[in-house]
C-alpha angles and dihedrals in degrees: 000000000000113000124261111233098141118063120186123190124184147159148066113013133198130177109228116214109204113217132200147158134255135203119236120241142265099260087234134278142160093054102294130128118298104237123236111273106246081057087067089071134067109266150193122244126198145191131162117226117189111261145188111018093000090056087039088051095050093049096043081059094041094046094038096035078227132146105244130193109213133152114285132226122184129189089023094189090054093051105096128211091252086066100031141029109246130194128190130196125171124228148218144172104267121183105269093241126351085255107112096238082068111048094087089044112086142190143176123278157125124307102164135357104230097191139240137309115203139160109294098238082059099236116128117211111228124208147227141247116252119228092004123197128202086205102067123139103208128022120188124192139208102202098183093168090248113122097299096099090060107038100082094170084067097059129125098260080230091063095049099028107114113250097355107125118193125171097262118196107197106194095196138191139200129321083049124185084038134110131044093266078070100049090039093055100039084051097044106021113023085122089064111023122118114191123203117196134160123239088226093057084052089046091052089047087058103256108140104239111155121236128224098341105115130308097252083051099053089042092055096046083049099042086047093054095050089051099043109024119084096187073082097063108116092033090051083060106062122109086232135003128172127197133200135228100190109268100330116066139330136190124253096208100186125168105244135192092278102032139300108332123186134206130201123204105188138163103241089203097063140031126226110305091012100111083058088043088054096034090058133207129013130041137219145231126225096032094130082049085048090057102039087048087054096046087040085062091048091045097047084049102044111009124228094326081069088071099100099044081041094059093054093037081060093046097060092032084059102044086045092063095045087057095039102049129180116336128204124258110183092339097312127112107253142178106265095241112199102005090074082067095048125079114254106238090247088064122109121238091234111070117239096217113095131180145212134182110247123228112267125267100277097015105134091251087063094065142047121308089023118106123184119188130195086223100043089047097052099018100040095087093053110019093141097062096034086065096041085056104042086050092050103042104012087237132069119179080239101057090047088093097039117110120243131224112210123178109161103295093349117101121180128180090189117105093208086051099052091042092056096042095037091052088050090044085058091044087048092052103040078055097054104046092054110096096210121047117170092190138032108260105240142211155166139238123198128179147119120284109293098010089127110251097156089047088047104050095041084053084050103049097040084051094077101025133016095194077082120128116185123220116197120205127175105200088198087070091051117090102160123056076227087075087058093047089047080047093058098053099049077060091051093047086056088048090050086055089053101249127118110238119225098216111194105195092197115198096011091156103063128106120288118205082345091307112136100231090011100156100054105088091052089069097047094093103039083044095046099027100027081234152119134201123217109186108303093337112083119214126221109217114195148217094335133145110232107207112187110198113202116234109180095026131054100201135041082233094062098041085058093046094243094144107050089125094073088053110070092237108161111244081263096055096044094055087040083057103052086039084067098043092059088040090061092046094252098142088054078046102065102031082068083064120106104176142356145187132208098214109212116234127206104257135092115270086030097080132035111287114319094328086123081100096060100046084042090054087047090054099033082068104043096051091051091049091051088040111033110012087163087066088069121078124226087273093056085252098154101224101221129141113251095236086060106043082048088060103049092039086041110037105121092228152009111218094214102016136245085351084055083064089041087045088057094052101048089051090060135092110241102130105120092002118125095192127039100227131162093266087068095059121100106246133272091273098050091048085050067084103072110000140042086263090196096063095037088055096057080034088061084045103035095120092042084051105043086052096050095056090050088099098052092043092050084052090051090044099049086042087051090046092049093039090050086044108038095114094051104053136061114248083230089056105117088219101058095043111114123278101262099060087029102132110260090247090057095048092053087051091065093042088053095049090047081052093054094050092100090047103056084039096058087046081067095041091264130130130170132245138174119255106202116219101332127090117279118235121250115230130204120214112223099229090253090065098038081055092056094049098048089056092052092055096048086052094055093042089056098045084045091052092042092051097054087048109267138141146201112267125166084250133042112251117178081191096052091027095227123148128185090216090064080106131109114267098257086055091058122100111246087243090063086041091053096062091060091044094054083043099055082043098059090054091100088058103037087061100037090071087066098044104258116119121188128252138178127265084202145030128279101251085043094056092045097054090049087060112022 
């Protein structure tokens, strides 16, 4: 890349007028001098700043160290609104950040955005770049939307010089794909043009892009509309386009050698709008110029090849100027400058923003039912581990990237999850902060039996207010309609304190008199009406939040009957069901909803995949850290015995669920103790309770287990290996005698191959597991994955070989120690080939004989595309 020693930044220009408050004076005293009059009132400071292009050319200069060439204002109070667009915001001190430390610590910024004044025929004057030069190296462009587009006369000359290419950054705003600067630079400079939009400016323009949900779900509704919109046509076509999602992330969609291709670079801590939402009151202006500035500096140093590191460089430059606010420059209010490209001290050394590449537009994960997730993508190979690990230290390499659900005490990893609590948080909060609500806002609440319904929903809820008293209700317990009327007005007493009840109605959905569903028809008027009849007086209710916790059925999909299908009802049933459900009112029910969750539950068939372990190891740690915190070391290493930590992560099922794991837990003997070892766990017979005790004993001794039927595994082996090869060897062969006068070596041979059983199975996406006292499960490799395990085996046999001193020789000698097999697998002869693929075949029996079956680590389509 050529260096970049001329910058050139040009477009639509304001002048930004800075507002803020002042307190009256004193009227005098002491002797002092008695202040003019018009001091004794509030009043109103100001001050312009240059905006638009003029702030994004100084700090294109303050981020790059450049010299730039911009347009130029002097005398800034004397330019009118007639010459010059001008936009005025009004200030105040806001805390530096909503931590405590920082409420008494404040800083300049925006209260209130108080519009624009312009010229009254409505045409902005742009203006031109002084001292303009054909030759620059780098242009970068403010495209308000504001006249510039369509000015040419005002253009940068290295933008409409013939056959001169510079790298050209258009930082554009709606309507966008509009104006000749956009036709101009999609004809002359689509090789080295870099386009920097926001989200909110598509969504306004109609294009369906979700908000705070979760990341994967805001990437695939990109990815789809860039793929299906063609609305997007001009924009899809763009050798690199970056679009921002406020201060927290934004997509870098490029047109690579095999098609369009997409980046996120996300902060897996937040969602979208979540950095504003910490950092408190007050906004700013300038922070897209922040960000451009910042990617401008990692482009001039490193081209286009800069952009990712770009990208990143403009989301903590922008968030930087957001915290650190106005400062003040001879007793004026000012844009910080530099500091905005410098890290803050309280930032880490490691940057939070992290970055994946996104399925491609029309790969299966990009439409329904496709679901890509940020964990299974980068977990799914090793989820095992990844939860051992995460249990054990709070932390794994792999779980770095993966977005984090955090509501209150509530921490989730699992994007269905985060999408359905984060939808009800912003309905919670859209509620709240309207002052006049004529009925309760109500929701539901699904899940298995101790999945947590009535925690989540109160995390939820105290995430967005505090004022928040919960009410807690079990319909089951209820006989007479007169226990829901003196429920209602225990919520009305908390609304009468001023405070809004959480009111949790556990268990809505049992039967009533007899009557499946019974119950639903008496909340059709306090969820529709917001109000309660007592005999012939109605009673109002109040701002309230409604949560109905299911009871007999674990999704919303299953309490509308949505899934008979899966449940082998005859034509007939499945009318007479939904019959049933309308008759009940169940329909009326639901369209009172406004909102629901499906809540996960830790056992297999309840998660994605096999992604229980890793909701088990999240609450696995926090449990202990809430139970036990003596059994962590000064690091937060949780001190456990393996065996121990295999059986809780591994067990096949919870009986009841995630208080089945409490339950566990609770029974065992950690006070005092410093390691949770075997020794603290109830006996067989109390965990009968809650597990399958059977299975999560051999589970605590899996690995003692395993190693103490080695020896009967290497005999089978070796009794497998005689019996497939006794007319091709000689009986005197030292290799094929039985296995009490078999020579020692070849003993250990088997043993090591038997060892290496786990090894050659993960490599496929297999592990092992005992299966108590029911039948294992025979698997059948697919020959791909018998393949790679072959390989694998005739890996270890030749490192093995090497090792103990032999070589390869045309003809096999125990004395010289040759073999014509010391050759890389693709030099062997498929006889030879064929003896390690029947013996990675025969894994599923060999195993079978001490109990262990195999099962996958991930699921099938994922296995089949590894080794397709």
């Amino acid at each position: 890349m050529a260096e970049i020693k001329k910058i050139v930044v040009a477009g639509d220009v304001t002048i930004d007028w800075l507002m803020w408050r002042v307190k009256a004076k004193d009227p005098g005293g002491k002797g002092g001098p008695e202040p003019l009059n018009w001091k004794l009132y509030q009043g109103t400071r100001m001050t312009p700043r240059p905006g638009g292009a003029l702030l994004l050319a100084r700090l294109v200069q303050e981020a790059t160290g450049l010299p730039v060439l911009a347009p130029g204002l002097r005398n800034l109070p004397n330019i009118p609104p007639k010459d010059i667009l001008h936009s005025l915001v009004l200030l105040e001190g806001s805390p530096y950040t909503t931590e405590e430390k920082d409420k008494k610590n404040l800083v300049f910024r925006v209260k209130q955005n108080l519009g624009y004044n312009g010229p009254e025929d409505g045409k902005v004057r742009p203006l031109k770049v002084q001292g303009d030069e054909a030759g620059a190296d780098l242009v970068v462009l403010d495209d308000a939307g504001n006249g510039f587009r369509d000015e040419e006369e005002v253009w940068p000359l290295a933008v409409t010089t013939t056959g001169h290419k510079p790298l050209v950054i258009l930082k554009m705003s709606r309507p966008l794909q509009t104006g000749g600067l956009w036709q101009r630079l999609r004809r002359d400079h689509d090789q080295n043009l870099v386009v920097v939009i926001s989200a909110d400016d598509l969504r306004a323009e109609g294009v369906k892009i979700s908000r705070q949900l979760s990341w994967e779900r805001t990437a695939m509704d990109f990815v789809w509309q860039m793929a299906n919109n063609h609305n997007l046509d001009d924009l899809k076509q763009c050798r690199n386009l970056i679009v921002r999602f406020g201060l927290d992330g934004a997509i870098h969609y490029y047109q690579g050698e095999a098609g369009p291709e997409a980046q996120l670079y996300y902060d897996p801590l937040r969602q979208e709008g979540g950095f504003k939402e910490e950092v408190g009151r007050g906004g700013m202006i300038g922070l897209s110029i922040a960000f451009v500035a910042a990617l401008t500096d990692r482009i001039a140093a490193a081209g286009l090849e800069g952009m990712g590191e770009g990208v990143r460089h403009g989301i903590l430059s922008s968030r930087r100027l957001l915290k650190l606010g106005f400062v003040q420059s001879h007793s004026r209010p000012d844009y910080p400058g530099k500091a905005i490209f410098q890290p803050l001290p309280e930032e880490k050394k490691e940057s939070p923003i992290k970055a994946i590449a996104l399925p491609r537009p029309g790969a299966p994960e990009c439409a329904e039912p496709g679901y890509w997730t940020i964990l299974g993508s980068q977990a799914q190979e090793r989820l095992e581990e990844v939860a051992n690990n995460f249990a054990r230290t709070g932390t794994d390499a792999v779980l770095d990237p993966v977005p984090v659900g955090q509501f209150g005490k509530l921490k989730t990893l699992d994007r269905t999850e985060i999408e359905s609590l984060q939808s009800i948080k912003n309905l919670m909060g859209e509620y709240l902060q309207q002052v006049h609500q004529p009925r309760p806002l109500s929701l539901a609440v699904f899940g298995p039996p101790g999945s947590g319904k009535s925690f989540t929903a109160t995390q939820v809820a105290e995430s967005v207010a505090k004022d928040i008293k919960r009410l807690d209700f079990n319909l089951s317990q209820w006989n007479v309609p007169e226990d829901l009327i003196k429920a209602l007005h225990q919520v009305r007493d908390v609304v009468l304190q001023g405070k809004v009840p959480l009111v949790f109605f556990d268990e809505f959905d049992s039967k009533f008199r007899n009557e499946e569903l019974g119950w639903l028809k008496c909340f059709l008027e306090p969820m529709q009406d917001g109000t309660f009849k007592e005999g012939e007086t109605t009673h109002p209710i109040g701002k309230a939040i409604f949560v109905f916790a299911g009871g007999t059925c674990q999704t919303l999909q299953e309490f509308c009957r949505e899934d008979l299908d899966r449940k082998g009802l005859s034509e007939d049933q499945k009318e007479a069901t939904r019959k049933a459900f309308k008759d009940a009112k169940g329909p009326d029910f639901v369209s009172r909803l406004r909102g629901f969750v499906n809540i996960l539950g830790v056992n297999p068939g309840e998660t994605q995949g096999r992604l229980h372990l890793i909701r088990r190891a999240l609450l696995l740690r926090g449990m202990l850290q809430r139970k036990a915190p003596q059994l962590f070391d000064g690091r937060g290493h949780l001190r456990i015995d393996g065996g121990v930590l295999e059986a809780l992560l591994k067990v096949s099922r919870y009986k009841h669920g995630a208080r089945s794991l409490e339950a566990v837990l609770d029974m065992s003997r950690l006070s005092g103790r410093r390691v949770f070892e075997p020794a603290a766990l109830p006996p067989a017979e109390q965990l009968r309770l809650h597990v399958e005790p059977e299975q999560f004993c051999r589970l605590l001794v899996q690995e003692v287990v395993f190693e103490s039927m080695v020896e009967k595994l290497a005999q089978k082996v070796h009794e497998r290996f005689c019996e497939d090869n006794k007319e091709k060897k000689s009986p005197n062969d030292p290799g094929m005698q039985p296995w009490e006068i078999l020579a020692e070596h070849y003993k250990d041979a088997n043993r090591n191959q038997v060892k290496h059983t786990k090894v050659k199975l993960k490599a496929i996406g297999y592990g092992v597991i005992p299966v108590g006292d029911r039948q294992p499960k025979l698997s059948e490799f697919t020959p791909a994955e018998i393949e790679t395990m072959a390989i694998l085996e005739h890996d270890r046999w030749l490192a093995e070989k090497v090792q103990a001193g032999w070589r390869y020789g045309p003809r096999r000698d125990d004395q010289e120690k040759t073999n014509p097999c010391i050759v890389p697998w693709e030099d062997l002869s498929e006889a030879e080939k064929d003896k390690d693929r029947q013996a990675v075949r025969a894994i599923p029996e060999f195993l079978e004989e001490i109990g262990f079956e195999v099962y996958p680590l991930v699921p099938e389509e994922a296995r089949q595309g590894n080794h397709k």
